[in-house]
C-alpha positions as CSV (number, residue, x, y, z in Angstrom):
1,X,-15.9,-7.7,-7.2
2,X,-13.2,-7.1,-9.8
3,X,-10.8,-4.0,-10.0
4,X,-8.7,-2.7,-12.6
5,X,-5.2,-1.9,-11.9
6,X,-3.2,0.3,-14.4
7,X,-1.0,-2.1,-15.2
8,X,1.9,0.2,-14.4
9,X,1.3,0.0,-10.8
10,X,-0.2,-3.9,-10.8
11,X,3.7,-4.7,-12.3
12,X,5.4,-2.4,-9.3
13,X,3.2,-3.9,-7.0
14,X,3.6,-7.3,-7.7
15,X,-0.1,-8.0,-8.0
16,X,-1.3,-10.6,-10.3
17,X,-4.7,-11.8,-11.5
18,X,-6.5,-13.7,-9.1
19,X,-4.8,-12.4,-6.4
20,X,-6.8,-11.8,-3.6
21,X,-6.5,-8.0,-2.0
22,X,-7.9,-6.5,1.3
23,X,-8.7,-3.4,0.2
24,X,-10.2,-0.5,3.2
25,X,-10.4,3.4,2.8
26,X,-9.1,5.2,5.8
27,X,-8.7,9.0,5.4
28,X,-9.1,9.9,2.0
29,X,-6.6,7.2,1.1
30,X,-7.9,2.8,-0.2
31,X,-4.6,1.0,0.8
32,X,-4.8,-2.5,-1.1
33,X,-3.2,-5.6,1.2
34,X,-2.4,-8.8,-0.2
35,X,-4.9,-10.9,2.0
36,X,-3.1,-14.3,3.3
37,X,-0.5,-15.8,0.9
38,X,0.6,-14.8,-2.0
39,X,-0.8,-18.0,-4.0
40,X,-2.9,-17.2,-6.7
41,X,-6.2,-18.7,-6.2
42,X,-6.1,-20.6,-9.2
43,X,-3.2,-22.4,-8.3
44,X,-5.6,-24.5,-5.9
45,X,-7.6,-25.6,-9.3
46,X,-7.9,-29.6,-9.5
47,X,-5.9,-30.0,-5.9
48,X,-8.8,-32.7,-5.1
49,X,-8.8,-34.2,-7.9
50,X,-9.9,-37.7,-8.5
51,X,-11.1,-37.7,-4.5
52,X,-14.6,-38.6,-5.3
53,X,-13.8,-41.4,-7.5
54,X,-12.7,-41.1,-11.2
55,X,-16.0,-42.2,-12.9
56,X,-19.8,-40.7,-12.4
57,X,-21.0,-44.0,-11.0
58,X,-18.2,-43.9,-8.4
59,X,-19.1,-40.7,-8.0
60,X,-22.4,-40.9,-7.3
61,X,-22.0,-43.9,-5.2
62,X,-19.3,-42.2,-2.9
63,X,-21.8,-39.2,-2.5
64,X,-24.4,-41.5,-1.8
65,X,-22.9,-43.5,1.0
66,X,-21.3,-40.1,2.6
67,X,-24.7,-38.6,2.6
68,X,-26.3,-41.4,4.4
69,X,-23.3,-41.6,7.0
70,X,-23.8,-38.1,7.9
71,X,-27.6,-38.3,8.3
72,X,-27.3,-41.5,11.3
């Protein structure tokens, strides 16, 4: 789900996009919590890089032989 902060309040509240926000209503009032770290999401983009090989052959090879190891 997305929300739309005015960005007023997303600047005071340190909140930027991507973050990720435990939001809960509890008498009349939806308090928004930063859920776990304050890491965007998107700073996790391409952390695994490369660990399937480099080329589609590898690739598929590595996918291959993991599949079958996981089937015995």
């Amino acid at each position: 789900m997305i929300l739309c902060f005015p960005h007023r309040i997303a600047e005071e509240a340190d909140i930027k996009p991507d973050d990720m926000l435990e939001i809960t209503y509890m008498n009349g009032v939806v308090p928004a919590d930063r859920k776990g770290n304050k890491r965007s999401v998107m700073e996790y983009a391409g952390i695994a890089k490369g660990i399937w090989g480099k080329t589609t052959s590898t690739i598929t090879k590595t996918k291959s032989l993991k599949y079958s190891l996981s089937r015995c």
